[in-house]
Wavefront OBJ file of the C-alpha trace (Angstrom):
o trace
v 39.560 52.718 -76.686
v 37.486 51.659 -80.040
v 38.805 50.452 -82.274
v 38.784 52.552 -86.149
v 37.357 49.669 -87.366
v 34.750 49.621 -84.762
v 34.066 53.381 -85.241
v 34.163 53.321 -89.161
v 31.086 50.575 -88.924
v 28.936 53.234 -86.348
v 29.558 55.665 -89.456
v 28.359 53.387 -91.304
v 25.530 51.673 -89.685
v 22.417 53.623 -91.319
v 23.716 52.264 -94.857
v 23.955 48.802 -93.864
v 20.722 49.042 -91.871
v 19.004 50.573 -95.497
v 20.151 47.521 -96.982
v 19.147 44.768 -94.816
v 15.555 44.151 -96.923
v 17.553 43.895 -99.771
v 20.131 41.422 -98.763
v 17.000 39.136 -97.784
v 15.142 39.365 -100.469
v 18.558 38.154 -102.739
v 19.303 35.614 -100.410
v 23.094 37.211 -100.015
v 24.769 40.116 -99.280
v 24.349 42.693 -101.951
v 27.241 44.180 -103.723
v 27.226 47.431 -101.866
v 26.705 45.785 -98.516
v 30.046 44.032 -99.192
v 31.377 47.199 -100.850
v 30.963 48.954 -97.017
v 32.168 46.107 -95.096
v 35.527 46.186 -97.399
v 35.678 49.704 -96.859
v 35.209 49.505 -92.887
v 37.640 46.019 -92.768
v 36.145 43.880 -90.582
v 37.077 40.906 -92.653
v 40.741 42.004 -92.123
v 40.916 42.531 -88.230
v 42.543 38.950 -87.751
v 44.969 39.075 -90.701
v 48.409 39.596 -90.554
v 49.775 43.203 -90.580
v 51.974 41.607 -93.164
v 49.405 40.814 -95.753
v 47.078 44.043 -94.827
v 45.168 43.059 -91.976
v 45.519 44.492 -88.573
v 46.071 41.799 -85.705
v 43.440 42.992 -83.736
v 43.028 41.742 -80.120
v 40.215 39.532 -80.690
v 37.531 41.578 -78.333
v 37.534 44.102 -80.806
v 37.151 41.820 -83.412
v 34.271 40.916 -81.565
v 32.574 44.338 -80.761
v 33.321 44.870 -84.487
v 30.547 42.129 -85.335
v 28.423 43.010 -83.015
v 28.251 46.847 -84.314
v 27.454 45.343 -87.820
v 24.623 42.730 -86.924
v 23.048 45.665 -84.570
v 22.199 47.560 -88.244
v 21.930 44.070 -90.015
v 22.205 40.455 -88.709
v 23.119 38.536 -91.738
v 26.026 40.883 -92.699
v 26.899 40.579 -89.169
v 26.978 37.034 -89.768
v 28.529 36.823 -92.463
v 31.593 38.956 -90.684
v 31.699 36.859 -87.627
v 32.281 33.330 -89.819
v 34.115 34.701 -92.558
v 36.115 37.299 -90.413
v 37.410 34.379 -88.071
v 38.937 32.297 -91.255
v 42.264 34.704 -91.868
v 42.904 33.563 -88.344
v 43.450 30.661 -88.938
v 45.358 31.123 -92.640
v 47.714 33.035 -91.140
v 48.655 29.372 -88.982
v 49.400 27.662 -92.461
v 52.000 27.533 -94.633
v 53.085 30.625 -95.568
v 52.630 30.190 -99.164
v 49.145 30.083 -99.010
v 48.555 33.484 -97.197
v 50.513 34.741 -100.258
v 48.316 33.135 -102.448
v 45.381 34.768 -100.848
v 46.507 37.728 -100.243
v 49.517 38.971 -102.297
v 47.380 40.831 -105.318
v 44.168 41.734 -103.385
v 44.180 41.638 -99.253
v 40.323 41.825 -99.054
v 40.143 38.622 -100.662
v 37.238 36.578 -98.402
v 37.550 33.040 -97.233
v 34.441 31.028 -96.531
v 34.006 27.567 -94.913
v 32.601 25.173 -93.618
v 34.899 23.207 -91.489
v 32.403 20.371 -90.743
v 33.885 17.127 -92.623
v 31.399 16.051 -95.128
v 34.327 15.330 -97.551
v 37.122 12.517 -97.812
v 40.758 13.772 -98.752
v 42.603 11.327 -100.204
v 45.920 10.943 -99.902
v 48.153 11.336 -103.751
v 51.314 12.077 -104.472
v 51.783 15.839 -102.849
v 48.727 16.367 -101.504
v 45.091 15.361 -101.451
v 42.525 14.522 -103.648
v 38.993 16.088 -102.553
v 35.653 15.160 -103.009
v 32.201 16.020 -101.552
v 29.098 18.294 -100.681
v 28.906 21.000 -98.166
v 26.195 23.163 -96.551
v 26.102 26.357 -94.831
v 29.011 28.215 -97.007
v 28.178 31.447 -95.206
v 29.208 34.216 -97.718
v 30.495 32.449 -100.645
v 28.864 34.531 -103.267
v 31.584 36.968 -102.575
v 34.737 34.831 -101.581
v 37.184 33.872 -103.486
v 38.447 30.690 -101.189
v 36.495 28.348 -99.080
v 38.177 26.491 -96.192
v 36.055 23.054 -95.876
v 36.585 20.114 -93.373
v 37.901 16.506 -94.921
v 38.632 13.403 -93.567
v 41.590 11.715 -94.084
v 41.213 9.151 -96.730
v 42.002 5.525 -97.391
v 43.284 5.920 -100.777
v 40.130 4.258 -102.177
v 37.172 7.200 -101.106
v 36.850 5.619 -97.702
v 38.027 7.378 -94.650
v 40.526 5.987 -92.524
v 40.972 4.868 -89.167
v 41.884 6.646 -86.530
v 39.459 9.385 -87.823
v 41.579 12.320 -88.647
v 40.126 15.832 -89.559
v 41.834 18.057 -92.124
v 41.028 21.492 -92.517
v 41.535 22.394 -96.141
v 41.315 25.548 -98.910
v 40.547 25.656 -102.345
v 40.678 28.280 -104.573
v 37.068 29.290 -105.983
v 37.792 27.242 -109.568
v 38.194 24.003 -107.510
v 34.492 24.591 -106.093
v 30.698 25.123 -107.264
v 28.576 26.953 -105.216
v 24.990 25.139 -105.887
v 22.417 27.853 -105.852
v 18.683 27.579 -104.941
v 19.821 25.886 -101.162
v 19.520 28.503 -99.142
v 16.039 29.071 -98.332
v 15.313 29.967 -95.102
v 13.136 31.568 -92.467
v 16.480 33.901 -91.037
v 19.571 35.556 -91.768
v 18.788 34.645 -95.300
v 21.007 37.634 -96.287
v 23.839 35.605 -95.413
v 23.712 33.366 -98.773
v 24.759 29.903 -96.540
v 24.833 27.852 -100.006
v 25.926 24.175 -100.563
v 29.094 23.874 -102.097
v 30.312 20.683 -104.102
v 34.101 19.818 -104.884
v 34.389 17.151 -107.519
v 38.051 15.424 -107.701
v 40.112 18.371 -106.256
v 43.585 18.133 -106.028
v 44.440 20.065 -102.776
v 48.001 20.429 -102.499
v 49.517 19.755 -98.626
v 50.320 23.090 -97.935
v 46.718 24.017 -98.509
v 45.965 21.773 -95.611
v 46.005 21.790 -91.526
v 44.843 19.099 -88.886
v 42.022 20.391 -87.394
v 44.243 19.097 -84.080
v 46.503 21.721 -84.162
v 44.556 24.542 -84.587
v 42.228 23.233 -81.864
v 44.905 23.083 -79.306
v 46.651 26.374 -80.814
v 49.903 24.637 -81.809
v 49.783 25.580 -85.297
v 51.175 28.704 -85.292
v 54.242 27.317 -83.258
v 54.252 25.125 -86.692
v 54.698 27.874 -88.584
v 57.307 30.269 -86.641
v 54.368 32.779 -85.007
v 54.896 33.988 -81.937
v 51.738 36.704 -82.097
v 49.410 35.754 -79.024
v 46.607 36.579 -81.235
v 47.626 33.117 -82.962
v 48.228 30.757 -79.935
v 44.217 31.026 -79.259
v 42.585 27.630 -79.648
v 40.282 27.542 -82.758
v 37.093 26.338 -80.053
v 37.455 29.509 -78.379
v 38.005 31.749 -81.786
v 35.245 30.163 -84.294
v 32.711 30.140 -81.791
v 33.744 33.971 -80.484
v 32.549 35.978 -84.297
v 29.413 33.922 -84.637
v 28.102 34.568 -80.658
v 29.540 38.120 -81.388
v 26.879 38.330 -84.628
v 23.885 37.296 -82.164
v 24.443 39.293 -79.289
v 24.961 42.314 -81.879
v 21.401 41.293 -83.526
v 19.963 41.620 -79.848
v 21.328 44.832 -79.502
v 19.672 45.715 -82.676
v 16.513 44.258 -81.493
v 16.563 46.341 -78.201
v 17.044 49.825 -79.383
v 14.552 49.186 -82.320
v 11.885 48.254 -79.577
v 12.886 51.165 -77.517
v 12.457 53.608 -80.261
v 8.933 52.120 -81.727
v 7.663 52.169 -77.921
v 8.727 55.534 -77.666
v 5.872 57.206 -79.195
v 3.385 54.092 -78.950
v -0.251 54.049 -77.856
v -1.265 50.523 -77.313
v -5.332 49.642 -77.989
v -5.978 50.480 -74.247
v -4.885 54.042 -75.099
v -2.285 54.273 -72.602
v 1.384 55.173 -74.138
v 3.333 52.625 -73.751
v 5.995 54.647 -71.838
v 3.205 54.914 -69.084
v 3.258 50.941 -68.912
v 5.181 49.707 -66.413
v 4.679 46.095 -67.324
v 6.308 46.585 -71.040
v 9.188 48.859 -69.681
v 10.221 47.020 -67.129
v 10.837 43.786 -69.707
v 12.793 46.182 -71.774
v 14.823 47.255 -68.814
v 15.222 43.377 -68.204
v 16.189 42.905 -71.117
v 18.506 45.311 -71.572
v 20.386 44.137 -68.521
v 20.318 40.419 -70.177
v 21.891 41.243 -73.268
v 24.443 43.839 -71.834
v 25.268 40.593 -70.016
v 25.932 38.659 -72.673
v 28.047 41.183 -74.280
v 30.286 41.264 -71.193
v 30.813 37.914 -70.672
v 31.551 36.962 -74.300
v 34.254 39.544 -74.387
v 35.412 38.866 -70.727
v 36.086 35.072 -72.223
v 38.376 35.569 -75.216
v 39.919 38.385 -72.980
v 41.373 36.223 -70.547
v 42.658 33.634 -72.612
v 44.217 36.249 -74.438
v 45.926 37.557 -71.262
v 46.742 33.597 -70.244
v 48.329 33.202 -73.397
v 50.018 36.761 -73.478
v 51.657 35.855 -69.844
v 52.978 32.442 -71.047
v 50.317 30.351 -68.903
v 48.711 27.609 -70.572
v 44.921 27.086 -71.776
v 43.549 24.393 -69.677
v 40.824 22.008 -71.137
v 38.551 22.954 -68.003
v 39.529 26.911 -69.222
v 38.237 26.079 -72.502
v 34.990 24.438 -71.371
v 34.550 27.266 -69.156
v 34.562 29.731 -72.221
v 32.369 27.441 -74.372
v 30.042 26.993 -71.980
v 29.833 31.051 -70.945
v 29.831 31.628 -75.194
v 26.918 29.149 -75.752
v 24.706 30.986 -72.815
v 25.599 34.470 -73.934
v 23.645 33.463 -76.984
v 20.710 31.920 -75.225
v 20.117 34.806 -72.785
v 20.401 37.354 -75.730
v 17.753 35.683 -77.679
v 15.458 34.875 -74.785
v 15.697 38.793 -73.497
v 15.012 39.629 -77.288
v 11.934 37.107 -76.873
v 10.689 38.920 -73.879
v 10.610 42.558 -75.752
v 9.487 40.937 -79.305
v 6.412 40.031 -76.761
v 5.423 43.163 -75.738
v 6.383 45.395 -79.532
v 2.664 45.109 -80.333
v 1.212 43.679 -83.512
v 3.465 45.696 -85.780
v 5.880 44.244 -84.795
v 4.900 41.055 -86.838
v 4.543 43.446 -90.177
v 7.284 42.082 -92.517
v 8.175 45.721 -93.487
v 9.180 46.308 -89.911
v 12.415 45.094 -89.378
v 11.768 43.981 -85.651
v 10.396 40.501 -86.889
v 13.419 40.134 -89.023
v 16.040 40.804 -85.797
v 13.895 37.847 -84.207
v 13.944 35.301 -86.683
v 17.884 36.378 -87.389
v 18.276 36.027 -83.518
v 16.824 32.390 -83.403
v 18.137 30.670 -86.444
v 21.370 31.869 -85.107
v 20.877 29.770 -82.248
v 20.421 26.674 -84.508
v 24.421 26.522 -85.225
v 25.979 23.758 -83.926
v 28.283 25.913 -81.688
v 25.076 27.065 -79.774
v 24.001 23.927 -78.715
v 23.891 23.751 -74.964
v 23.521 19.876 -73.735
v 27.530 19.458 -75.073
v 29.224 22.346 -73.865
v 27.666 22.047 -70.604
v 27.896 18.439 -69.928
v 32.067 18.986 -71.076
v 32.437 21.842 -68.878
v 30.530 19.369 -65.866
v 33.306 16.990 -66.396
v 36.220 18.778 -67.082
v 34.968 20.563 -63.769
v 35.081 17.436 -61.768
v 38.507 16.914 -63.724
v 36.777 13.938 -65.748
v 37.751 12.820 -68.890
v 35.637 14.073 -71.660
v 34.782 11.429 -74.536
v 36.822 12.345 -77.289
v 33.951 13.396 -79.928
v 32.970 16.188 -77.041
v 36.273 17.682 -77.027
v 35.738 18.476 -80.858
v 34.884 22.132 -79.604
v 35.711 22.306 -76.650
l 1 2 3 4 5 6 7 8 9 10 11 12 13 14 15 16 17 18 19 20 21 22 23 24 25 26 27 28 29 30 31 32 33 34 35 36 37 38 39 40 41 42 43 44 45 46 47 48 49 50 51 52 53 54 55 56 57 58 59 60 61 62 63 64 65 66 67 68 69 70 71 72 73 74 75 76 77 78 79 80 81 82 83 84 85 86 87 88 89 90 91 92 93 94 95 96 97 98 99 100 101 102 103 104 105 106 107 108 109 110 111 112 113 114 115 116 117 118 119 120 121 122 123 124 125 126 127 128 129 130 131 132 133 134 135 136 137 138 139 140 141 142 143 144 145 146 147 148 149 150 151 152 153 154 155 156 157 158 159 160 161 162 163 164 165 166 167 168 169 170 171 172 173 174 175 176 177 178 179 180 181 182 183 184 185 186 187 188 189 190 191 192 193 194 195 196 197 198 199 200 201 202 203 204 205 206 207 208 209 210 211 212 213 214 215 216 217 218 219 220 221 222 223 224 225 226 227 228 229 230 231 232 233 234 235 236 237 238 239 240 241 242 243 244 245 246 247 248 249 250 251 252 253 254 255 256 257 258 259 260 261 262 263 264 265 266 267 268 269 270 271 272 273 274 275 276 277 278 279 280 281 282 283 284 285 286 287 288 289 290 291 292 293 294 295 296 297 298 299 300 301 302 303 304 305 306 307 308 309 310 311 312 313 314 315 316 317 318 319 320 321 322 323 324 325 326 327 328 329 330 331 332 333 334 335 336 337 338 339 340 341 342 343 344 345 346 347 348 349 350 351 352 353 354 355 356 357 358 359 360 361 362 363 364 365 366 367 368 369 370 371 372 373 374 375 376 377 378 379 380 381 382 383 384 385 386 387 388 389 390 391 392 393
């Protein structure tokens, strides 16, 4: 059954499509764009019942994402990354979900999580320093959850490497405008954030360890299966989610401008058999992709739900299904984008935007292939994986 969520976004999906131009052109999501994807709660699916969010399996988070980016990739986007972070607040201490949450549950989270920053250690927490790219969303959150490493006490980090996950509150932060200018999803305002001398307090803070092997909720007392899902099978799931959903977009765009379309020959494109059988192709490919990204997160859920365990080699075999789900979306969207005809290129039709959304989504790192496929090899062949591959695995 679909989820309200799900079916409040289809009601709402000629808005948001009416609004993609304009979230490009501002280089973030416009207020009303926002506005409607508050309204729908997408951003709330993960969150705890408690603090107003609905502990949604995480397929329907999923098809949730994908129903926004088919109407407009970059607020797709934006709802796959930012959508995935109260997740993983609800694994921390509970004082900081209250923080969030208490006056205003639609209050947005951004990250990243890479660690471009050193935390280091003070009396009761952290101090925080350091620069950050790709802060999907920021314009219109209120937190940002960045990755740290642990400090040395003197700026340095130290040894063994160890990743913190940590959240600061939108003072503690400056979003640098002007450095997001790029070719796709420009909508979803990706800015560089800079944190000067932060004082993070240690309940604001997680080892990126335990969420990756989904023993942080344990932590924290939560028992919800939604919770015990490893963080390498969760981030990756929203952001796949937003460009199989800007595929779908693609496709039924295509089919409706080839509908009616004579090409220069003066044949209608219906009567080419050449151009529909790619779309039918095509169509197969990406219905593909949205079946095997779901069928992944669905049976972890169900290993989880029955007690079993999540295997590494389970893990790689999800990473490495999510990472070609994207690449067989985006090369069936290729194949159509091919045969749209020259107006296709026009930049006031919105089929070149879905393509250049579609491939710059590829360029995050959790799309890159040679990784997640030479991890799954091993852990296949029940070979250790070198422990900078198992970062997302």
């Amino acid at each position: 059954m679909t989820h309200e969520v799900v079916g409040r976004v289809e009601e709402l999906g000629s808005e948001l499509a009416a609004l993609a131009d304009e979230n490009e052109s501002l280089g973030k999501l416009s207020d009303r764009t926002v506005e409607l994807l508050r309204s729908a709660g997408v951003i709330r699916m993960l969150q705890p019942k408690a603090y107003g969010g609905y502990e949604a399996h995480p397929r329907e988070f999923a098809e949730a994402v994908m129903e926004v980016a088919r109407h407009d990739g970059a607020a797709g986007w934006v709802c796959g990354v930012v959508g995935v972070h109260p997740w993983e607040l609800a694994q921390m201490n509970p004082k900081l979900a209250q923080e969030v949450w208490n006056d205003d549950p639609d209050t947005w989270i951004a990250s990243p999580y890479m660690p471009n920053g050193i935390a280091d250690p003070v009396d009761g927490g952290y101090v925080l320093s350091g620069r950050w790219p790709f802060s999907s969303g920021s314009d219109h959150c209120g937190w940002d959850f960045l990755g740290a490493l642990l400090g040395d006490g003197k700026g340095r980090p130290a040894g063994p490497i160890t990743v913190l996950h940590v959240v600061l509150p939108r003072e503690d932060y400056e979003i640098i405008d002007g450095t997001w200018d790029v070719v796709g999803l420009s909508g979803t305002g990706s800015k560089d954030v800079v944190v000067d001398k932060a004082f993070i307090p240690e309940y604001r803070t997680v080892r990126q360890e335990m969420v990756q092997e989904g023993t942080a909720a344990e932590a924290v007392g939560l028992t919800d299966t939604l919770y015990k899902l490893p963080f390498s099978s969760m981030f990756p799931l929203g952001i796949t989610a937003a460009v199989v959903g800007i595929c779908e977009g693609a496709l039924a765009l295509h089919l409706a401008q080839q509908k009616e379309r004579v090409a220069v020959t003066g044949v209608q494109v219906r009567d080419d058999p050449y151009v529909l059988y790619a779309a039918g192709e095509a169509a197969a490919e990406i219905a593909a992709s949205r079946v095997q990204l779901l069928d992944g997160i669905s049976r972890l859920y169900d290993q989880v739900e029955a007690g079993k365990p999540i295997s590494l080699e389970d893990r790689a075999d999800v990473r490495r299904n999510q990472v070609r789900c994207a690449w067989r979306a985006v090369a069936a969207l290729d194949e159509i984008f091919a045969r749209s005809g020259g107006n296709a290129i026009r930049k006031g039709n919105p089929m070149q935007r879905y393509w250049r959304d579609a491939h710059v989504g590829l360029q995050h790192m959790i799309h890159v292939p040679g990784a997640a496929y030479h991890a799954n090899a091993l852990a296949a062949m029940g070979l250790e994986l070198p422990e900078p591959m198992r970062i997302l695995i």
